[in-house]
matplotlib code that plots the C-alpha trace (Angstrom):
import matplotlib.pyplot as plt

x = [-31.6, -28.5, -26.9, -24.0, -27.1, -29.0, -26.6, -25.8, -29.4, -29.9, -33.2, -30.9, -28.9, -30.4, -32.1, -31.6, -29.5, -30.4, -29.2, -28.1, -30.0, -28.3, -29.3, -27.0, -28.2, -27.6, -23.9, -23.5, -20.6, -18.6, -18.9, -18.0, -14.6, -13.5, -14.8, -11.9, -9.1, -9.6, -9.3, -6.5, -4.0, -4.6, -4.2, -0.9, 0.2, -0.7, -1.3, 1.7, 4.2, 3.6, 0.1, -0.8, -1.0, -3.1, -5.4, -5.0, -5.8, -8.6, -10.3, -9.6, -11.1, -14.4, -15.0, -14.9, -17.5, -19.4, -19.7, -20.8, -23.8, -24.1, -24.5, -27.6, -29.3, -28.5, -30.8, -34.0, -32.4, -31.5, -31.4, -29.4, -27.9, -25.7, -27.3, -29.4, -33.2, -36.8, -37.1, -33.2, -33.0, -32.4, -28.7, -27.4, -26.9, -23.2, -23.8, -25.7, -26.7, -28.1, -27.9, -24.6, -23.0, -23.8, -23.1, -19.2, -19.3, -20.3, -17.5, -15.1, -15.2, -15.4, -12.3, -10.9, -11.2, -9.4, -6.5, -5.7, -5.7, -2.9, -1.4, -1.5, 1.0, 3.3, 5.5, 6.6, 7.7, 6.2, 5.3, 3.4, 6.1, 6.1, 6.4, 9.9, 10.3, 11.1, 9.6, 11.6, 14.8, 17.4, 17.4, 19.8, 20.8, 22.0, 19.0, 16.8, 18.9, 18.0, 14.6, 14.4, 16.7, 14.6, 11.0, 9.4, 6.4, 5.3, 1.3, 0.3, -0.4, -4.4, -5.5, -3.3, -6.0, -9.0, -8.4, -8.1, -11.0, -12.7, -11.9, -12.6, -16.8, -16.8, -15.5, -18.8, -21.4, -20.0, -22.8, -20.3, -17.2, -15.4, -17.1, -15.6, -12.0, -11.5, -12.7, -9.7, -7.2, -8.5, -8.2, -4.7, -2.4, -2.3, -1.8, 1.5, 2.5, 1.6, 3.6, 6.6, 7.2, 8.1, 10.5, 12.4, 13.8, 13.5, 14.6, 12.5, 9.7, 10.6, 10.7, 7.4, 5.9, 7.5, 6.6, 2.8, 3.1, 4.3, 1.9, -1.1, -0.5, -0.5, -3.8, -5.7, -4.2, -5.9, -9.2, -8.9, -8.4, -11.2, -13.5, -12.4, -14.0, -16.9, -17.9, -17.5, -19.8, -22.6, -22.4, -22.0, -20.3, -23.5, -24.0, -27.5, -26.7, -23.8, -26.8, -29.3, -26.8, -26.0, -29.1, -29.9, -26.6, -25.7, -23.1, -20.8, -20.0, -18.8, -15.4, -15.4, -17.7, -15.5, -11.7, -13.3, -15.0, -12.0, -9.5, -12.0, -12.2, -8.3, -8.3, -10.3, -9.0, -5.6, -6.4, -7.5, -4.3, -5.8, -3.7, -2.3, -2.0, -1.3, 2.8, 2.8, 0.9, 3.6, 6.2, 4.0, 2.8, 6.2, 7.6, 4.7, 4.7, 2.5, -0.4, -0.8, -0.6, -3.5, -5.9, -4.9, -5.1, -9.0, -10.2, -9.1, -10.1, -13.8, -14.2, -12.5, -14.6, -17.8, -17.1, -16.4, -20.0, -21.7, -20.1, -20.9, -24.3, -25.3, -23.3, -22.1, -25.0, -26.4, -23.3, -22.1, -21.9, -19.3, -16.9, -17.4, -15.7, -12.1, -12.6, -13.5, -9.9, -8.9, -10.6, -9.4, -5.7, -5.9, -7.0, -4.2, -1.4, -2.4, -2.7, 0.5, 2.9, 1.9, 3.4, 6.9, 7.0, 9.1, 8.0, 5.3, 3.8, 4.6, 2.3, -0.5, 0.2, -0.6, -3.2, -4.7, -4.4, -6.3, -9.3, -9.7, -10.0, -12.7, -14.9, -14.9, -16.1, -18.9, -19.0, -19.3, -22.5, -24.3, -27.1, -28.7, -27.5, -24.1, -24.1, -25.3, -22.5, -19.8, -20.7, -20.2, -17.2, -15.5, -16.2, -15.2, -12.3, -11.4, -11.5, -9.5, -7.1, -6.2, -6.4, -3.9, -1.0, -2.1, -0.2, 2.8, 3.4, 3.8, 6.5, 9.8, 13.7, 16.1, 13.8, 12.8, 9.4, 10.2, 8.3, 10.7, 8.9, 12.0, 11.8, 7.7, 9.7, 8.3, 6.5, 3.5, 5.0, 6.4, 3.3, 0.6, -2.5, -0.7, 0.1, -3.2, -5.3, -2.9, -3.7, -7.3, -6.8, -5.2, -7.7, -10.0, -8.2, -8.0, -11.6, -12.3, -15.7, -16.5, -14.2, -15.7, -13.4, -15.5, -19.1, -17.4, -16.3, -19.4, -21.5, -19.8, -18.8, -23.2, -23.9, -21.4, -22.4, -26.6, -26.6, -23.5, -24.0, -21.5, -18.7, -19.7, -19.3, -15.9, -15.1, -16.3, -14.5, -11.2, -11.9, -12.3, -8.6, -6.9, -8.7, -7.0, -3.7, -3.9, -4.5, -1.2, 0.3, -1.4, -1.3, 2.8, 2.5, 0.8, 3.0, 6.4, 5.0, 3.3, 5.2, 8.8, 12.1, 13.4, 16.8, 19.8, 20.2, 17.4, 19.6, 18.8, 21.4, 21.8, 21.3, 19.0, 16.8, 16.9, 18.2, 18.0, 16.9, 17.6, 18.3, 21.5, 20.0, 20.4, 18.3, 15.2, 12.1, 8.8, 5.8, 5.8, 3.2, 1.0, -1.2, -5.1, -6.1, -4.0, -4.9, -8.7, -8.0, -6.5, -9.2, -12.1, -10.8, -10.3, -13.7, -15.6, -13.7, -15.3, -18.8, -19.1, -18.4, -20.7, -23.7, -23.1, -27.0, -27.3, -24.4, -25.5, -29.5, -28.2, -26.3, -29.3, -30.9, -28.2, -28.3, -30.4, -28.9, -31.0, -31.3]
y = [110.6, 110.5, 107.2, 106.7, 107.5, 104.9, 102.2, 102.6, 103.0, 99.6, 99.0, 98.5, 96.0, 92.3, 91.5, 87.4, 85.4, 84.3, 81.4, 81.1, 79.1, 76.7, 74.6, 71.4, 69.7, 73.2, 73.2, 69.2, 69.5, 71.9, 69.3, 66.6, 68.3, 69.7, 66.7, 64.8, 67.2, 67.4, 63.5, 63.4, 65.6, 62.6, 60.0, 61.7, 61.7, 58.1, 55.6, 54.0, 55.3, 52.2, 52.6, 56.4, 57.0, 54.3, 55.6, 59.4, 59.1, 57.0, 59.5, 62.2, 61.0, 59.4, 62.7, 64.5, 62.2, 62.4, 65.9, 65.5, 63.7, 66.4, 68.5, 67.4, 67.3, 70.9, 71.4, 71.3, 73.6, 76.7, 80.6, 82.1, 79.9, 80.3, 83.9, 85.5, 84.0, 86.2, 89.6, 90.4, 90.2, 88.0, 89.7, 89.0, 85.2, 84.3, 82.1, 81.8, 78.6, 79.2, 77.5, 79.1, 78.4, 74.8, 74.4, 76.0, 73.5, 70.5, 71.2, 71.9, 68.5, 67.1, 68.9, 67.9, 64.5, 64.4, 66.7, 64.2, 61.5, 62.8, 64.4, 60.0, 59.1, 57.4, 55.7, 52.7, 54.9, 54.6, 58.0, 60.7, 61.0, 64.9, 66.0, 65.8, 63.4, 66.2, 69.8, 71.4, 70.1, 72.5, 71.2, 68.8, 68.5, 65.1, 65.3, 65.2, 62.4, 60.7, 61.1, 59.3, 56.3, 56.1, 56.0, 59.5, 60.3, 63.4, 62.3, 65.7, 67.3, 65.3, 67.5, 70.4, 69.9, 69.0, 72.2, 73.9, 72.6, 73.1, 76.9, 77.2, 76.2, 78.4, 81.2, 81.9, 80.8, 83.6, 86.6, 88.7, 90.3, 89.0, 85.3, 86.0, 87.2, 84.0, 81.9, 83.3, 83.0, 78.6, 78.2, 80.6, 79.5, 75.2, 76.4, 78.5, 75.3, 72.9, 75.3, 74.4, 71.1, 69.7, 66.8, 67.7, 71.7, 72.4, 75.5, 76.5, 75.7, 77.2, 80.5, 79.9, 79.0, 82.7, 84.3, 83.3, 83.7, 87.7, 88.7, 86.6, 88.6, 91.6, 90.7, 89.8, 93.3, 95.3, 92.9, 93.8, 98.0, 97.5, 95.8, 98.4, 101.3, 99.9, 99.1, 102.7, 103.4, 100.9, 100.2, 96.9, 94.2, 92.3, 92.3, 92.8, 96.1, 97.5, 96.8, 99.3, 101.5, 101.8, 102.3, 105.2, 106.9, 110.3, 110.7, 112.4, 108.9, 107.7, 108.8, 105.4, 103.1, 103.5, 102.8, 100.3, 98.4, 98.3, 96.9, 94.3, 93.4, 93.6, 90.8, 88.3, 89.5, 88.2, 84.9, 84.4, 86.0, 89.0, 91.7, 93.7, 91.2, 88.2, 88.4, 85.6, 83.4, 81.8, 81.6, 79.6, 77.4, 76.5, 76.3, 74.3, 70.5, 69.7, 67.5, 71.1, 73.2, 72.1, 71.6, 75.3, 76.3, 74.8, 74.6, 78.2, 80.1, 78.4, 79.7, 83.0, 83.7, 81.9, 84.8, 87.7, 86.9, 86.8, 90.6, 91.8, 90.8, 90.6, 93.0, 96.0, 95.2, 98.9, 100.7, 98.8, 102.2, 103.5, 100.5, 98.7, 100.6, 100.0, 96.0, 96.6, 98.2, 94.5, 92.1, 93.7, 93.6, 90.1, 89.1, 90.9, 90.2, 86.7, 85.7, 87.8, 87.0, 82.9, 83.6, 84.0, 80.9, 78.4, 75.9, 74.4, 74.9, 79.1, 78.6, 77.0, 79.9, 82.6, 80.4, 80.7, 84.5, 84.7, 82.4, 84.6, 87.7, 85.6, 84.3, 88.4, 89.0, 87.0, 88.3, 92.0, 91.1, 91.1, 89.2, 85.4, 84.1, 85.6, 83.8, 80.6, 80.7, 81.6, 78.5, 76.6, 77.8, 77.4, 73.9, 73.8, 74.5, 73.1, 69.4, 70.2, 71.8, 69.1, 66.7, 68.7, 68.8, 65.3, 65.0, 67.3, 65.6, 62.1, 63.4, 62.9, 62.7, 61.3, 61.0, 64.8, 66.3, 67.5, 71.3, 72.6, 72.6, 71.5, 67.9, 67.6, 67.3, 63.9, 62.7, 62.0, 59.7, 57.6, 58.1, 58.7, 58.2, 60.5, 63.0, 63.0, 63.5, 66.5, 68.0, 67.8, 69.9, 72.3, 72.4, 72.7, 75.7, 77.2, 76.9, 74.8, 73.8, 70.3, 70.9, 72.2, 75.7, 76.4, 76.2, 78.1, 81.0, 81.4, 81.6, 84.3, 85.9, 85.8, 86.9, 89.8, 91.1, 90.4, 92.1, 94.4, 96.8, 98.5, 97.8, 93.9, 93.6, 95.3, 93.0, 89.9, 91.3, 91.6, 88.2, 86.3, 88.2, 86.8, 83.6, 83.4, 84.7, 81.7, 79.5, 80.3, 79.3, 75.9, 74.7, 75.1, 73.0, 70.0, 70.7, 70.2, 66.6, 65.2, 67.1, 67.6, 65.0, 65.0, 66.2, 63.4, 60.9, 62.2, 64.9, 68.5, 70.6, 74.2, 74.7, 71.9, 73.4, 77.0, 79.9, 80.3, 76.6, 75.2, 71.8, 70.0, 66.7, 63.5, 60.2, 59.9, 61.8, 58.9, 59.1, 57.3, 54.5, 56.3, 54.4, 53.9, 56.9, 59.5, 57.6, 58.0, 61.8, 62.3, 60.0, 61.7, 64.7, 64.6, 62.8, 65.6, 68.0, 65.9, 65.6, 68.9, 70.5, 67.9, 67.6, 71.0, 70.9, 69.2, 71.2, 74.6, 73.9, 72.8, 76.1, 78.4, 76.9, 77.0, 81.0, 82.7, 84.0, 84.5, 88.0]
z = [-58.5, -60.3, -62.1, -59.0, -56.1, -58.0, -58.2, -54.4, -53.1, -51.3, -53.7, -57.2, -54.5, -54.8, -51.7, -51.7, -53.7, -57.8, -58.8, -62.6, -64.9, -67.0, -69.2, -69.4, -72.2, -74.3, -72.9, -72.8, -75.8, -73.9, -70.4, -72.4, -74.0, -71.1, -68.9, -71.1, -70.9, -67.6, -67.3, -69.7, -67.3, -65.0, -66.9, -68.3, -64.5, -63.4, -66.8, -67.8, -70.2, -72.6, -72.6, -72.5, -76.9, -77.4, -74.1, -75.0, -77.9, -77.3, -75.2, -77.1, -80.5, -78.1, -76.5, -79.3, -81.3, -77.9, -78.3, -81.5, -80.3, -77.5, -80.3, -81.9, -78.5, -77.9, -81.4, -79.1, -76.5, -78.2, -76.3, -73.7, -70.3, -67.8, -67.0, -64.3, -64.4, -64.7, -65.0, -64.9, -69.0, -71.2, -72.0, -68.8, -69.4, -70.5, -73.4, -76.6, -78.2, -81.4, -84.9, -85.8, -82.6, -83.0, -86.6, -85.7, -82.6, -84.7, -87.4, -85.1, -83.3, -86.2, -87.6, -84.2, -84.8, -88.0, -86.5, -83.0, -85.8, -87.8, -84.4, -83.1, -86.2, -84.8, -87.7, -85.9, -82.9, -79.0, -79.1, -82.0, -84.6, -85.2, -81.4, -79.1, -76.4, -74.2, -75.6, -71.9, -73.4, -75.5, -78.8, -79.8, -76.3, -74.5, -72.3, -75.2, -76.6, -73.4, -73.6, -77.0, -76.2, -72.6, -75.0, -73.5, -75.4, -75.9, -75.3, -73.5, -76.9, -76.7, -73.7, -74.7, -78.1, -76.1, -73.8, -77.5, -79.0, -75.6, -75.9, -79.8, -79.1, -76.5, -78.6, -81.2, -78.3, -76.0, -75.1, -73.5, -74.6, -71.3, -72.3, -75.4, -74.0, -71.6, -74.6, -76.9, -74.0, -73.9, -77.0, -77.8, -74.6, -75.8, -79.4, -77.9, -76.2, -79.0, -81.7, -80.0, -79.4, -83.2, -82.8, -85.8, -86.8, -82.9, -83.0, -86.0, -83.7, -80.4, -82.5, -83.9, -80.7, -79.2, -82.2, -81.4, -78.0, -78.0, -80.8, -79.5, -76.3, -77.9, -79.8, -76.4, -74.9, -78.1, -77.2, -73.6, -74.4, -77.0, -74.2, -71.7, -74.2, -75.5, -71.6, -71.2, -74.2, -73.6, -69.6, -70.0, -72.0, -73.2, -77.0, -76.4, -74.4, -76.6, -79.3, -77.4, -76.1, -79.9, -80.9, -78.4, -77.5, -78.2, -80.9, -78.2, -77.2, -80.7, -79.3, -77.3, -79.5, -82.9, -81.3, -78.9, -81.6, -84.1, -81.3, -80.3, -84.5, -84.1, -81.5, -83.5, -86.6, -85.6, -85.1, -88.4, -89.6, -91.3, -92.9, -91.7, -88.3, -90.2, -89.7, -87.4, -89.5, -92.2, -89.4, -87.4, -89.9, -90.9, -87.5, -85.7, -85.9, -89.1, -88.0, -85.4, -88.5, -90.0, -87.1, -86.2, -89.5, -89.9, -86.5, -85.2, -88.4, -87.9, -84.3, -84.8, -88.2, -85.5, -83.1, -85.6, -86.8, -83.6, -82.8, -86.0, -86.5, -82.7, -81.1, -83.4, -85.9, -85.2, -85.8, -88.9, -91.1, -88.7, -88.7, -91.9, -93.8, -91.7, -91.7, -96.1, -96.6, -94.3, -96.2, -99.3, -98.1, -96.8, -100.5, -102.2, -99.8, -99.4, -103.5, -104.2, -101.8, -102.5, -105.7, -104.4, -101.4, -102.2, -98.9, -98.7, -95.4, -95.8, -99.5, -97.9, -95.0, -97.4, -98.9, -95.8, -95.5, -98.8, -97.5, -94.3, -97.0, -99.2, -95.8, -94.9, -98.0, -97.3, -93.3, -94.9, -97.4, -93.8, -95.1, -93.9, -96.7, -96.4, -92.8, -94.5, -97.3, -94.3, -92.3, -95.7, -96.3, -92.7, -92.6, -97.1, -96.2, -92.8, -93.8, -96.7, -95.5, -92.4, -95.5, -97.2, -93.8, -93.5, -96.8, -96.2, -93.0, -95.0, -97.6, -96.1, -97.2, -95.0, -92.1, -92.4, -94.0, -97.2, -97.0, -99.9, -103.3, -105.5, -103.1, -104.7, -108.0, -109.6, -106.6, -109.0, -110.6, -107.9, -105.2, -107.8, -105.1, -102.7, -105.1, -107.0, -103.7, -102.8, -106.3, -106.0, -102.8, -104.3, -106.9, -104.3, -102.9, -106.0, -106.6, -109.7, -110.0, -108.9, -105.5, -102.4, -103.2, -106.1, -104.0, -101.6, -103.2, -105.2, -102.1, -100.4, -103.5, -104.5, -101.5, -101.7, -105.0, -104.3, -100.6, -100.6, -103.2, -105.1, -102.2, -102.2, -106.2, -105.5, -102.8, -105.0, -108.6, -106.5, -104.6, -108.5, -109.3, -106.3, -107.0, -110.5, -108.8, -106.5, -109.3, -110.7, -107.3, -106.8, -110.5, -110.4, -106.8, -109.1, -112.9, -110.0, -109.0, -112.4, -115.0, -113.6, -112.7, -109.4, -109.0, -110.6, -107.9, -105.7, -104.5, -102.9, -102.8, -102.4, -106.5, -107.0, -104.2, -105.7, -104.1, -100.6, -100.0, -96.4, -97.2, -98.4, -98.0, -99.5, -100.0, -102.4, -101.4, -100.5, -99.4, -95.5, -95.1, -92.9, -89.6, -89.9, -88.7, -90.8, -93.5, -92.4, -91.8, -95.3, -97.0, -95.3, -95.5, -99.3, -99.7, -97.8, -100.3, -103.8, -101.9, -101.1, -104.6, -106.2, -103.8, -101.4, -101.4, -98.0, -96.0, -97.9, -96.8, -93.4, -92.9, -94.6, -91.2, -88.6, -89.9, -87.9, -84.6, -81.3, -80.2]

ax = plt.figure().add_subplot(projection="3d")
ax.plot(x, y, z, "-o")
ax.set_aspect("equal")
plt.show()
């Protein structure tokens, strides 16, 4: 009987229905976030203006430490849910919770929390300070104008997140590549929305936000025609089948299985702005309002590096000889690119853009040693370098002049000396980022870089030498960031003008730069943040032995 008489014989049909087992408990984080988003929409629609920040946020930061707690629970309910029961297989169930999945979804509500706190700063205002009254409005427009003097605040940005963060722990726990595809598309479409709505440099914005939009779509279209071929190859989108089909499929096929796989790598590998996909990545950081900068920088790299590890080591695992090489030349361009190209920015937000394009070269490093360990030393470093670098945005967003955030590195000039705590804790993050030792940077990179040069023979020690070269490039780049603020004057008369500011500058300000008294909770962000960042390069012993254990994935 052939294949298409098989599949149409009334036997292959089900004869009564299957209901799919779930396993609450194991998915109880995911209820919970998008349980809250879903109640924040209507509280957005009926709570009063007056009273919907202090309630938003509220909700958002409870839910997320809720999930948190839903979190641990799932620890004694690990394996596959949401599937077909019985004899039907174990691959046909839509999601995985295993110990990486719920290490990613622990720091990522974490992370979460930290980012809607610096996204709540208000500064004395009625609504968050760095989004518009009106994000529908032209900028600069009378109706926007309107909107301020009439007290609109801008307070759908904490479901917009939750729906985010929602999206970005459903991303690694996905079984499927179309789980994995609907997850991307959650988490993507509120970034888009929350790219553009910056309250200040409007336009700036609304071009980032368009920018992210049309290449984002073009990412999920290269997942999509990856999906598409590896279905073809394998029958099915299922890791677990691609796996097999792998395994036992005649190299005729490889035709499908090679382009398919690459496009799918293409689609993640854009999201944490990867050479040579990373072109949206500086624009956007500069353009998006800051506290969204650095949740998006932390919390979207973690999920997207989550899910890269689940297809590599679950679903392609069998034919890592044919596409490892391709995603080597990547990780060694996104190292390069990323240290080099810091050298030369001269804002702040576009250096710690390219900062980021480095990191997402030294994690694949570690993603490419393809060893437990290497999983273990990823894990550390996603969650390193997360709470470090929403500590580090927290930062930016406080330096102002003349009302707007001072991004340009010629306004850091002196800062030390007039905001010494401020400064200081922004110059142990980029110590951190560098990777000195005693930072969380430092354990870090030696963890992937180990991993790389113990498991990943002589292309992992090439990986690792050119990772430590970039490394020292970087140094270069942060150490001039903290030499401008302790060992430089700002400009006569605290003013920026198109010399002062070097060539090229945007500004022709005037007023002295300062450090803004942030509320509470930035100040907890930063503070935590930063704290996290010290703990974790002297005692890394606790995180490192609780990712060695959150390592192993369920196959």
């Amino acid at each position: 009987m052939t294949a298409v008489a098989a599949l149409a014989a009334p036997s292959a049909l089900p004869t009564a229905f299957q209901p799919a087992q779930v396993d609450y408990l194991a998915i109880l984080p995911l209820l919970i976030v998008f349980g809250a988003a879903v109640v924040g929409v209507v509280i957005e629609a009926f709570a009063p203006r007056e009273r919907r920040h202090l309630v938003q946020t509220t909700l958002a930061v409870v839910a997320l430490l809720a999930a948190f707690a839903g979190v641990i629970v799932a620890v004694d309910h690990q394996g596959y849910t949401m599937g077909l029961p019985g004899d039907t297989g174990r691959h046909l169930f839509a999601l995985t919770i295993d110990g990486p999945a719920l290490f990613m979804q622990g720091a990522i509500v974490l992370m979460g929390v930290l980012g809607i706190l610096t996204m709540s700063e208000r500064l004395g205002g009625v609504g968050p300070d760095a989004f518009t009254a009106s994000g529908a409005s032209t900028p600069g427009s009378t109706v926007e104008a309107a909107a301020t003097r009439a007290g609109a605040v801008t307070t759908e940005v904490f479901p917009l997140t939750l729906f985010a963060i929602a999206g970005m722990m459903l991303f690694p726990t996905a079984n499927d590549l179309i789980g994995m595809f609907v997850a991307l598309e959650v988490l993507s479409l509120p970034l888009y929305v929350l790219t553009g709505l910056a309250r200040r440099r409007r336009l700036l914005s609304q071009e980032a936000s368009l920018k992210y939009f049309l290449l984002g779509a073009f990412s999920s279209a290269f997942f999509l025609f990856g999906t598409a071929l590896l279905y073809g190859y394998a029958g099915s989108v299922y890791f677990a089948d691609i796996s097999a089909a792998i395994g036992s499929g005649p190299l005729a096929m490889n035709g499908l299985l090679i382009p398919g796989a690459f496009l799918v790598f293409v689609g993640l590998l854009f999201k944490v702005g990867a050479v040579p996909f990373h072109a949206w990545t500086p624009d956007v950081y500069q353009g998006a309002p800051t506290p969204v900068t650095g949740f998006m920088a932390a919390a979207t790299k973690a999920a997207a590096f989550g899910a890269i590890l689940r297809l590599a080591y679950v679903g392609l695992d069998t034919a890592r000889w044919e596409w490892t090489n391709a995603i080597v030349v990547i990780a060694l361009l996104t190292m390069v690119v990323g240290a080099v190209l810091s050298v030369t920015q001269t804002d702040i937000k576009r250096l710690l853009a390219y900062s980021s394009i480095a990191h997402a070269g030294f994690i694949l490093v570690g993603v490419l040693a393809f060893d437990r360990k290497a999983i273990s030393a990823v894990l550390f470093y996603l969650v390193a370098y997360g709470f470090a670098t929403i500590a580090a945005f927290g930062i930016v967003n406080l330096v102002r002049q003349s009302g707007t955030e001072a991004t340009h590195l010629s306004q850091w000039a002196g800062l030390g000396k007039r905001h010494p705590v401020v400064a200081a804790a922004f110059a142990f993050l980029m110590l951190a980022f560098a990777g000195i030792p005693l930072t969380s940077g430092f354990v870090s990179k030696f963890a992937v870089f180990s991993a790389a040069i113990g498991t990943g023979g002589a292309t992992g020690t090439v990986l690792a030498v050119v990772g430590v070269v970039c490394s020292a490039i970087t140094v270069f780049v942060y150490a001039r960031v903290i030499v401008l603020m302790f060992f430089s004057d700002p400009p006569a008369d605290q003013v920026v003008s198109g010399a002062s500011a070097g060539v090229g500058s945007p500004f022709a300000a005037s007023g002295p730069v300062a450090v803004v008294t942030p509320s509470v909770g930035t100040t907890f962000a930063i503070a935590v943040g930063t704290m996290i960042t010290l703990a974790l390069g002297v005692l890394p012993s606790a995180l490192l032995d609780l990712a060695d254990r959150a390592s192993q994935f369920v196959r």
